[in-house]
NUVEXDO-915121 format. One record per residue (C-alpha): residue number from 1; residue in three letters; x, y, z. Coordinates in steps of 0.1 Angstrom, whole numbers, plus 5000, padded with zeros to 4 digits. Example, Ala and Ser with C-alpha at 12.3 -4.5 7.8 and 13.67 -1.06 7.14 Angstrom:
REM NUVEXDO-915121
NODE,1,ALA,5123,4955,5078
NODE,2,SER,5137,4989,5071
This chain:
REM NUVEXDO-915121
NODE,1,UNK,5105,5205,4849
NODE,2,UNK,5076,5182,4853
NODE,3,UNK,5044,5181,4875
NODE,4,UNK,5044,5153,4892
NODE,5,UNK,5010,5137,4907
NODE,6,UNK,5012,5106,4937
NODE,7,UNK,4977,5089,4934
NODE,8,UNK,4979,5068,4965
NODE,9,UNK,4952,5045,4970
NODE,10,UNK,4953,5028,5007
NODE,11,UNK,4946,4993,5013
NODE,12,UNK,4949,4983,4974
NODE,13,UNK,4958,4950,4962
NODE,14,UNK,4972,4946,4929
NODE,15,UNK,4952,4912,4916
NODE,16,UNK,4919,4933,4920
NODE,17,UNK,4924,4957,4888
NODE,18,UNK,4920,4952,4856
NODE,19,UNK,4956,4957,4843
NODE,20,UNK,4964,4934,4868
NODE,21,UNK,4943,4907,4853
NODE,22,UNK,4915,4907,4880
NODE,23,UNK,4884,4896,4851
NODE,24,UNK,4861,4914,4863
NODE,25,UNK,4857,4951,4853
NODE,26,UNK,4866,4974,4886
NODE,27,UNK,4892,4998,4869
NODE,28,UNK,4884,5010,4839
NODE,29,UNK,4901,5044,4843
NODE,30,UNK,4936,5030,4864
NODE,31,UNK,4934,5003,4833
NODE,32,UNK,4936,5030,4807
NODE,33,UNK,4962,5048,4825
NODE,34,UNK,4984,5014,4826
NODE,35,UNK,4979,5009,4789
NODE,36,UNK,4995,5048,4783
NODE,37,UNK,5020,5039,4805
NODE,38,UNK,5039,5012,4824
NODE,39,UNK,5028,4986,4849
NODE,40,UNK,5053,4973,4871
NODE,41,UNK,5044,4936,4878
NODE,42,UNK,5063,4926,4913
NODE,43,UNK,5065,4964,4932
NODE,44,UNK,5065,4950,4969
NODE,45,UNK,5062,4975,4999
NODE,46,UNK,5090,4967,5030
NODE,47,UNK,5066,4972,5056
NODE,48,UNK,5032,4971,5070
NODE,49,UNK,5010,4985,5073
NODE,50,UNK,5004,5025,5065
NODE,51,UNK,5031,5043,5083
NODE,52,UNK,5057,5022,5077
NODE,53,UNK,5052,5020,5042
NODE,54,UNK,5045,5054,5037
NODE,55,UNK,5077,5061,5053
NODE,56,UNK,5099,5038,5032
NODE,57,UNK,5080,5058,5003
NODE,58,UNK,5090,5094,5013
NODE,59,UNK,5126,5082,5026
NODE,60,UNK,5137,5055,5000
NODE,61,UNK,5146,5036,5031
NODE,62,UNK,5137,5000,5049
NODE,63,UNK,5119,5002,5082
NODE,64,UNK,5149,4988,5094
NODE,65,UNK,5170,5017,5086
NODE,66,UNK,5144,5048,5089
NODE,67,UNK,5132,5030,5121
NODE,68,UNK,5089,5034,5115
NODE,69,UNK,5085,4994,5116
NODE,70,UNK,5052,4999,5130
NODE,71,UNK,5017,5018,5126
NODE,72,UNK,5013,5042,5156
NODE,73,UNK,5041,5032,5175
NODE,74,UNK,5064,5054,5195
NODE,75,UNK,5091,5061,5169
NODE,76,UNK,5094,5093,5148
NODE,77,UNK,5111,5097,5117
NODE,78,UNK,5142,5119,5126
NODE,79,UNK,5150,5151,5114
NODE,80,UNK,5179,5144,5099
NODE,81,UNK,5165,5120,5075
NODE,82,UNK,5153,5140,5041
NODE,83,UNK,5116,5130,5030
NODE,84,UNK,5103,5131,4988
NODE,85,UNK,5080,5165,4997
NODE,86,UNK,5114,5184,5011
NODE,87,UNK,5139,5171,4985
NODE,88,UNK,5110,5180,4956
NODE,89,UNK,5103,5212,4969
NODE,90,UNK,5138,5218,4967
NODE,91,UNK,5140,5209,4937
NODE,92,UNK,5119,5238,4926
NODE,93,UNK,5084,5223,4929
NODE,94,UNK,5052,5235,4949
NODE,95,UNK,5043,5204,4970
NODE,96,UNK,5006,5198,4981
NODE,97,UNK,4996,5168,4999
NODE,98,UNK,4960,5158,5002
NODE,99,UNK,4964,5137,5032
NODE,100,UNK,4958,5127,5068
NODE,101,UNK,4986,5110,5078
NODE,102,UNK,5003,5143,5100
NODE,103,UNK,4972,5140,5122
NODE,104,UNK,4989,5110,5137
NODE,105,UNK,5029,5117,5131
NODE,106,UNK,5033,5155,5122
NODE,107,UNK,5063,5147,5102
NODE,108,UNK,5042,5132,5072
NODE,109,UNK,5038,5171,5065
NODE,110,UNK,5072,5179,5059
NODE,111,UNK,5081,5193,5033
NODE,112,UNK,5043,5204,5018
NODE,113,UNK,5041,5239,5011
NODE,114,UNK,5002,5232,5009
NODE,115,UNK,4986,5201,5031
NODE,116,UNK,4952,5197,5028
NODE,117,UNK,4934,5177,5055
NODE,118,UNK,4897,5166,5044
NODE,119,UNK,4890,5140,5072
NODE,120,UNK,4882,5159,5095
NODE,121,UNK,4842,5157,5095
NODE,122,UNK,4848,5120,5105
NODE,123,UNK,4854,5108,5138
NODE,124,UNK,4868,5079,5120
NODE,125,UNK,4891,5097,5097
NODE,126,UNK,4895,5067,5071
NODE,127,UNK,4862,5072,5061
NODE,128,UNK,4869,5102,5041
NODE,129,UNK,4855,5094,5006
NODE,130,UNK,4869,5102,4977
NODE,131,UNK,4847,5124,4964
NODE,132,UNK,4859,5145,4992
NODE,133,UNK,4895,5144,4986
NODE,134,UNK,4888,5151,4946
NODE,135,UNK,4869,5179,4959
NODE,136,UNK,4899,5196,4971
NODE,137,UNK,4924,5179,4948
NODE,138,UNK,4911,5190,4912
NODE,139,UNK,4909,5229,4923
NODE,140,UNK,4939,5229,4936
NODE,141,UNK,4952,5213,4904
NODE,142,UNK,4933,5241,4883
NODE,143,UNK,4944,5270,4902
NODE,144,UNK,4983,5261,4902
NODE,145,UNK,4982,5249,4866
NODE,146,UNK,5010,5275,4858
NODE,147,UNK,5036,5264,4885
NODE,148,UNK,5053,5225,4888
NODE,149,UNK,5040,5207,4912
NODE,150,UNK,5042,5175,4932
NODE,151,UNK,5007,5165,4946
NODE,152,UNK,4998,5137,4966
NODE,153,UNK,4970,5128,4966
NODE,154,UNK,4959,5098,4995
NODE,155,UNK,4925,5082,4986
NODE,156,UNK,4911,5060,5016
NODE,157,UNK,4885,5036,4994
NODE,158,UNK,4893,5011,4995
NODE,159,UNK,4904,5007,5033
NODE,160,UNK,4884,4986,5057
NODE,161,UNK,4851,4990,5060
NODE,162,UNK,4842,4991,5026
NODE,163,UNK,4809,5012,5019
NODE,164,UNK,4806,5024,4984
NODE,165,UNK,4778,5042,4972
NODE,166,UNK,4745,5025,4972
NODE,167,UNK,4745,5028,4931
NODE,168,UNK,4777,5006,4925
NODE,169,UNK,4768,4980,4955
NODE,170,UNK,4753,4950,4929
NODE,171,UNK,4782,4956,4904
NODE,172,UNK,4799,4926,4916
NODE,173,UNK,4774,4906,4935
NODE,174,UNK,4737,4889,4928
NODE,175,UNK,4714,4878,4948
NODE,176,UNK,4710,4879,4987
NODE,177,UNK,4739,4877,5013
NODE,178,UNK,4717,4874,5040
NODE,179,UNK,4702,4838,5029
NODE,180,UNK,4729,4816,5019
NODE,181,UNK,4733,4779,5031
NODE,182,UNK,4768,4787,5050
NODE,183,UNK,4776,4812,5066
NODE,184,UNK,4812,4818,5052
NODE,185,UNK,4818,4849,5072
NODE,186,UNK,4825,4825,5108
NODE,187,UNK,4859,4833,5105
NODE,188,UNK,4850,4872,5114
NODE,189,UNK,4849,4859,5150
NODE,190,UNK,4886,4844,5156
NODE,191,UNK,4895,4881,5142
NODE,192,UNK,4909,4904,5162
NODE,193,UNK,4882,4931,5151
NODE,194,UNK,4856,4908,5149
NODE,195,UNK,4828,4913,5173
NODE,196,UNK,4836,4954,5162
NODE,197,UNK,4832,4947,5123
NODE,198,UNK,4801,4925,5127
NODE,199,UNK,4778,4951,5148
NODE,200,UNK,4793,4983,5129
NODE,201,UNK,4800,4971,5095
NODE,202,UNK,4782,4938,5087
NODE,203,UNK,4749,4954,5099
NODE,204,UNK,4753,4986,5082
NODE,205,UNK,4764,4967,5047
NODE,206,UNK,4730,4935,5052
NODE,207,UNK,4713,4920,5082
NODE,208,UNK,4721,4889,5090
NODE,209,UNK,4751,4891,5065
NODE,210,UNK,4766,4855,5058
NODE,211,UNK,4784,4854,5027
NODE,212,UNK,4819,4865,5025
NODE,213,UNK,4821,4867,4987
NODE,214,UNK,4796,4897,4994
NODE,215,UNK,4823,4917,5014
NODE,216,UNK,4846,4908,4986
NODE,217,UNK,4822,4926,4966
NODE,218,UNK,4819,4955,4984
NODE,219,UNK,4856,4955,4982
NODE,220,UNK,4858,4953,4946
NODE,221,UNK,4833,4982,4944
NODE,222,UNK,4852,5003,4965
NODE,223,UNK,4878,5001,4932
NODE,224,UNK,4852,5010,4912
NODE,225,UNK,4844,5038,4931
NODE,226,UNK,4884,5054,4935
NODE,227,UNK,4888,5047,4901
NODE,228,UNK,4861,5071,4893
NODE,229,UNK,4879,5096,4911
NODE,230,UNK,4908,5089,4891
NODE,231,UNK,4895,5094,4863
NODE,232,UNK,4883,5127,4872
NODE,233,UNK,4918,5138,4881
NODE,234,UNK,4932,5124,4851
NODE,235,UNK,4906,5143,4827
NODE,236,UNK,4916,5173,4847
NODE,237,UNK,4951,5170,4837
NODE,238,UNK,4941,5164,4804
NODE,239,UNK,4914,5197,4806
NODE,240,UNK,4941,5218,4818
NODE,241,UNK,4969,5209,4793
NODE,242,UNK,4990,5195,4819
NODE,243,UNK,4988,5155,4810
NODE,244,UNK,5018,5151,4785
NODE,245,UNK,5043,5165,4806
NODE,246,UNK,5034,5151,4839
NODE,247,UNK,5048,5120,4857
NODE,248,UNK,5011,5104,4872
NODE,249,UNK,5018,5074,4893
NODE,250,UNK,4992,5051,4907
NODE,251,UNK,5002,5030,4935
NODE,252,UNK,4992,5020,4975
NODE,253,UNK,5008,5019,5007
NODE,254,UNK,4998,4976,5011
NODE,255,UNK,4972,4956,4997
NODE,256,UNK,4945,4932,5008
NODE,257,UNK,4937,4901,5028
NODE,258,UNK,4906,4892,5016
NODE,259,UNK,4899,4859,5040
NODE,260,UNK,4937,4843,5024
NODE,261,UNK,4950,4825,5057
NODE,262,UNK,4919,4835,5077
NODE,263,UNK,4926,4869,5084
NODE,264,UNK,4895,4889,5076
NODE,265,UNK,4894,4916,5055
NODE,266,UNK,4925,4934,5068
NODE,267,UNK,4960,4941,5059
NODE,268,UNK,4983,4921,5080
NODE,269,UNK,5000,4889,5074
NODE,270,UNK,5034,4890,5052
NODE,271,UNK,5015,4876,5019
NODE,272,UNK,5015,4887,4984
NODE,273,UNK,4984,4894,4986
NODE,274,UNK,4993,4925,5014
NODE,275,UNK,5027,4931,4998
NODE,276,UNK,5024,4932,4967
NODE,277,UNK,5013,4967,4958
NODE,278,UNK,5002,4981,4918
NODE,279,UNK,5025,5008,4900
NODE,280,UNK,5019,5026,4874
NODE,281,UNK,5037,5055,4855
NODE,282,UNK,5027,5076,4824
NODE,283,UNK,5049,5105,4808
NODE,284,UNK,5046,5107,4777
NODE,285,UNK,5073,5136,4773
NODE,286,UNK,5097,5118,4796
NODE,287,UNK,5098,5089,4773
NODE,288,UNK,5072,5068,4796
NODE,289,UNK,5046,5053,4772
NODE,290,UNK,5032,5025,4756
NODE,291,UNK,5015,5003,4775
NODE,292,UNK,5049,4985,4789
NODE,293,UNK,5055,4958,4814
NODE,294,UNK,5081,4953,4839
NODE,295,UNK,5086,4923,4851
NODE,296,UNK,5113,4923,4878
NODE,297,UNK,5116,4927,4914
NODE,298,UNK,5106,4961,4927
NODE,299,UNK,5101,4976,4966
NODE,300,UNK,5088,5010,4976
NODE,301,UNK,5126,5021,4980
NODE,302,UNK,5126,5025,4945
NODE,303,UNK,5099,5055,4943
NODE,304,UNK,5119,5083,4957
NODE,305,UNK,5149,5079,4934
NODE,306,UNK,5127,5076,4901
NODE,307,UNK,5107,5108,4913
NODE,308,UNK,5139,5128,4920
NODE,309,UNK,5154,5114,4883
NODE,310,UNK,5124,5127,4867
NODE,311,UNK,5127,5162,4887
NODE,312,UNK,5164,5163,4878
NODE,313,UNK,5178,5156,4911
NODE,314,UNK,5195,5129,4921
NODE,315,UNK,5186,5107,4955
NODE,316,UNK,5210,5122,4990
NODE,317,UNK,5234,5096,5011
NODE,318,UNK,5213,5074,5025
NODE,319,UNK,5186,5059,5003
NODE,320,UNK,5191,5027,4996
NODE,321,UNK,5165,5024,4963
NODE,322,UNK,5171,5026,4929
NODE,323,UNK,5157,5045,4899
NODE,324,UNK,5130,5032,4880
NODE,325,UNK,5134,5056,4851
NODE,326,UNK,5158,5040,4829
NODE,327,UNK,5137,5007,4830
NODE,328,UNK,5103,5030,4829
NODE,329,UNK,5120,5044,4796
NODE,330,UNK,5128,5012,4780
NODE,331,UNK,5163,5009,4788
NODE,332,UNK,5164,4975,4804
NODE,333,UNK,5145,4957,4832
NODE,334,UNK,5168,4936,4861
NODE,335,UNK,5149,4942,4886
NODE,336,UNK,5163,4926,4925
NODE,337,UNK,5170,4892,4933
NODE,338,UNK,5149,4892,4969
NODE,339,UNK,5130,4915,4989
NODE,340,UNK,5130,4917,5031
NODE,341,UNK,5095,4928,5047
NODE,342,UNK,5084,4933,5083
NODE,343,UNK,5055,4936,5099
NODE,344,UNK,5051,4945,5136
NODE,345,UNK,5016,4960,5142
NODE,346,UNK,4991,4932,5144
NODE,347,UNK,5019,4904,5138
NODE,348,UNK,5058,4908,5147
NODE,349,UNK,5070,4891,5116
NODE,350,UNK,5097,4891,5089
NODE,351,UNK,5101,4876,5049
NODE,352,UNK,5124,4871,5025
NODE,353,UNK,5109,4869,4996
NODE,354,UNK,5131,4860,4959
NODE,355,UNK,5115,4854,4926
NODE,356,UNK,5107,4817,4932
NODE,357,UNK,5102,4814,4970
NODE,358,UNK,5089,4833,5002
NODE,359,UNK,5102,4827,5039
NODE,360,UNK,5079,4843,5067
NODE,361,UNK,5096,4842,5098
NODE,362,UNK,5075,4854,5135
NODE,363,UNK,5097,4865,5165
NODE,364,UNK,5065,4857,5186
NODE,365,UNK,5030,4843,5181
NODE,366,UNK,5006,4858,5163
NODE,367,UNK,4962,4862,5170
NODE,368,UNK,4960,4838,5141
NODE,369,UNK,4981,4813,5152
NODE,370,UNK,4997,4808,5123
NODE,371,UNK,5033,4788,5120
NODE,372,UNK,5062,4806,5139
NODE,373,UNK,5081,4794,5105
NODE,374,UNK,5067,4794,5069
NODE,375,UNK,5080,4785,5036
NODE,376,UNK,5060,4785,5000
NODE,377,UNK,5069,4776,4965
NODE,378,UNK,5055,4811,4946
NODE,379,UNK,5060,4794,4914
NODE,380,UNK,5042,4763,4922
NODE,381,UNK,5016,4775,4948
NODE,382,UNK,5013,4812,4944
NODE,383,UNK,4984,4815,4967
NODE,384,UNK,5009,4808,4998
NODE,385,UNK,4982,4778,5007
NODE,386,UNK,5011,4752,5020
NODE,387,UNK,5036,4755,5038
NODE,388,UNK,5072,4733,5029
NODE,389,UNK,5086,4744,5058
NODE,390,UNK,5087,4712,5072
NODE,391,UNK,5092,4690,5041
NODE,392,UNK,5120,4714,5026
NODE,393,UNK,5138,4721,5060
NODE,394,UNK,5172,4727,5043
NODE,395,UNK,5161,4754,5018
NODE,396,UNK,5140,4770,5049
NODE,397,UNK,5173,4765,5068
NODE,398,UNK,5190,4786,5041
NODE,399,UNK,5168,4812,5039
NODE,400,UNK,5167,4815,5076
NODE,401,UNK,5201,4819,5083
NODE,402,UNK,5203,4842,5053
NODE,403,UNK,5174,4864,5067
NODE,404,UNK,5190,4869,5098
NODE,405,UNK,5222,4874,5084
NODE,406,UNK,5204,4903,5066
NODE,407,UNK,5190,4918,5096
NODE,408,UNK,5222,4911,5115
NODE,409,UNK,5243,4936,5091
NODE,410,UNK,5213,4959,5086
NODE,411,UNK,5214,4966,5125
NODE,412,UNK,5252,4966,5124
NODE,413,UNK,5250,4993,5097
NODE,414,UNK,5227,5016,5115
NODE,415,UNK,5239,5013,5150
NODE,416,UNK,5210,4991,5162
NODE,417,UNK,5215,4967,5193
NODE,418,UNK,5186,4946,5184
NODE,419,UNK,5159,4934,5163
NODE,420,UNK,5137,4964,5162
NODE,421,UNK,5104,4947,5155
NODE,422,UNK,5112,4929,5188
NODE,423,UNK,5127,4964,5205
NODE,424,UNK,5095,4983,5196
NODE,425,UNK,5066,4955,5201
NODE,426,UNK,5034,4950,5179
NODE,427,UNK,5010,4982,5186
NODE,428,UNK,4974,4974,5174
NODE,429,UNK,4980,4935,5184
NODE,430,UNK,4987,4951,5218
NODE,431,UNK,4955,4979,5218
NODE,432,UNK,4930,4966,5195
NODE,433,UNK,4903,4967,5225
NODE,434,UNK,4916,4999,5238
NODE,435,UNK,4918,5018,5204
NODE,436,UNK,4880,4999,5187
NODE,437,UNK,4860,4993,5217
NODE,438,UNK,4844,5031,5220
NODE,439,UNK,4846,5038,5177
NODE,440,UNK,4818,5041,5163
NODE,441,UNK,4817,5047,5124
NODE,442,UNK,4798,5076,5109
């Protein structure tokens, strides 16, 4: 049976690495992995942000049907639905997660023989670095070298605020972001953490900081920095004899808005640029190799069943994904014909997205004020910079009616009275001032 190893890297968007086409050089080390492996090109995640998307990950289930539609809200993933660490550890594998996600729903830890919390020298627990987490991550690898294992492994960088090392802060950026003509970083004030990022991030990254592309930056060498610390866990799998026959997959929980429809620096908003998540697999003894491509239609349901194929058992009633291992193998790539995502923590949102066309719909307005209805051409504007949704009113019409149709039989077919994005309410959007006001980073 195979290891298996989960690098999760939060808050990464796919259009910043290298495999990805991003031109500047921020992954070397997730690059090589995609080039011994495959890279699937359109993985979406359901929901947003973390714990929604994390759960669709460990269940093989849409928010809609495992019920977490939002980050820290009420609901709790219930027993009686089976999570990735239980089902692999059934399967015969020791399961270690390296991880902080239980300290705020206790159920993330079902299911690890071995859960390994690193975070908690910070009061602000997402600024765990991920030199930390490798420091607990590569002995742990070492010592069970002789058993199969699943380990996840949850790298924070590059999660707002980004603060890489001093050393790899002029990679990306020349000059200084103090003195530029505009100030391009005005939009931090219609934000909903504005006045909070400005006096405990801006000041900490430049006084006087006024140029957005410098954030980006410091985004970009955030990457840089993870992908350091995947390299180091790939040479240790390589060290220990272990690479050949293990199933590595990189991947995140949501990407990145990096300014794209004003909203700063944060991971919110129903746009590729949030939803659209990298995946990469390598296996060379499983058949997965070669520096592949897959170009279809992919969501986070998918991950559960493909892990469970490649541990030689198959996914329980219920999970509504679909193996990626025959297509990871070679054997034909179909891929879906549309995607539904939610978002109900800063916005209370829903898309359909299909391979040619998004629809974003809002069950309420949003801090941004963006449309209650919006509709983009991906092929012609893939951006998402204008919105058809009054030009193209029948095709917005359709995918409308379809979208609630969807939801309308989703909620039929779990036993739901309503919409639960509207049932549960947004939860940050709601306590932003409550949860921020008092934080201070460290």
């Amino acid at each position: 049976m195979p290891n298996i190893v989960y690098l999760d890297i939060d808050s990464l968007r796919a259009d910043h690495l290298g495999c990805y086409g991003c031109p500047m050089d921020t992954s070397p080390h997730i690059d090589r992995l995609a080039r011994e492996g495959v890279l699937c090109d359109h993985l979406f995640c359901c929901g947003l942000p973390t714990h929604p998307a994390h759960a669709t990950l460990y269940t093989g289930r849409h928010p809609i049907s495992h019920g977490i539609v939002c980050h820290g809200g009420a609901a709790d993933l219930p027993h009686s639905v089976p999570v990735l660490p239980e089902l692999l550890q059934q399967a015969g594998l020791t399961t270690c997660a390296v991880d902080n996600l239980a300290d705020s729903k206790p159920w993330f830890a079902r299911g690890y023989e071995f859960y390994i919390n690193t975070t908690h020298r910070h009061r602000m627990r997402l600024m765990v670095t991920a030199e930390e987490v490798n420091s607990r991550a590569v002995p742990w690898i070492r010592h069970h070298r002789q058993e199969s294992f699943f380990l996840f492994v949850h790298f924070w960088d590059p999660h707002t605020p980004y603060l890489p090392p001093h050393r790899l802060r002029h990679l990306f950026y020349e000059g200084d972001p103090s003195a530029t003509p505009d100030d391009t970083l005005k939009a931090v004030d219609r934000q909903p953490l504005g006045d909070f990022w400005r006096k405990n991030w801006f000041d900490k990254l430049a006084p006087g900081l006024r140029d957005a592309d410098y954030v980006r930056a410091m985004y970009d060498s955030e990457i840089r920095y993870v992908d350091e610390a995947v390299g180091e866990i790939l040479n240790t799998l390589e060290a220990e004899g272990l690479a050949d026959d293990t199933v590595v997959v990189l991947s995140a929980d949501h990407g990145e808005s990096l300014l794209e429809h004003d909203i700063l620096f944060e991971h919110h908003g129903l746009y590729d640029c949030t939803l659209r998540v990298p995946f990469v697999v390598r296996w060379p003894a499983g058949g997965v190799s070669g520096g592949q491509r897959l170009t279809g239609l992919r969501d986070q349901r998918d991950v559960l069943p493909t892990l469970l194929e490649a541990a030689g058992k198959l996914a329980p009633e219920g999970v509504e994904g679909q193996s990626l291992l025959p297509a990871l193998r070679g054997q034909g790539d179909t891929g879906r014909d549309q995607i539904v995502a939610e978002e109900c923590t800063w916005q209370v949102k829903w898309a359909l997205r299909t391979r040619t066309h998004k629809l974003i719909l809002a069950r309420e307005p949003d801090l941004h004020n963006t449309p209650m209805l919006e509709l983009y051409d991906l092929e012609a504007d893939p951006g998402e910079t204008v919105n058809l949704a009054g030009q193209e009113k029948a095709l917005a019409r359709r995918m409308e009616q379809e979208l609630e149709a969807w939801i309308a039989l989703r909620l039929k077919e779990t036993g739901q009275s309503q919409d639960p994005l509207v049932a549960q309410g947004a939860t940050l959007g709601k306590r932003y001032k409550e949860l921020f006001a008092n934080t201070k980073l460290d």
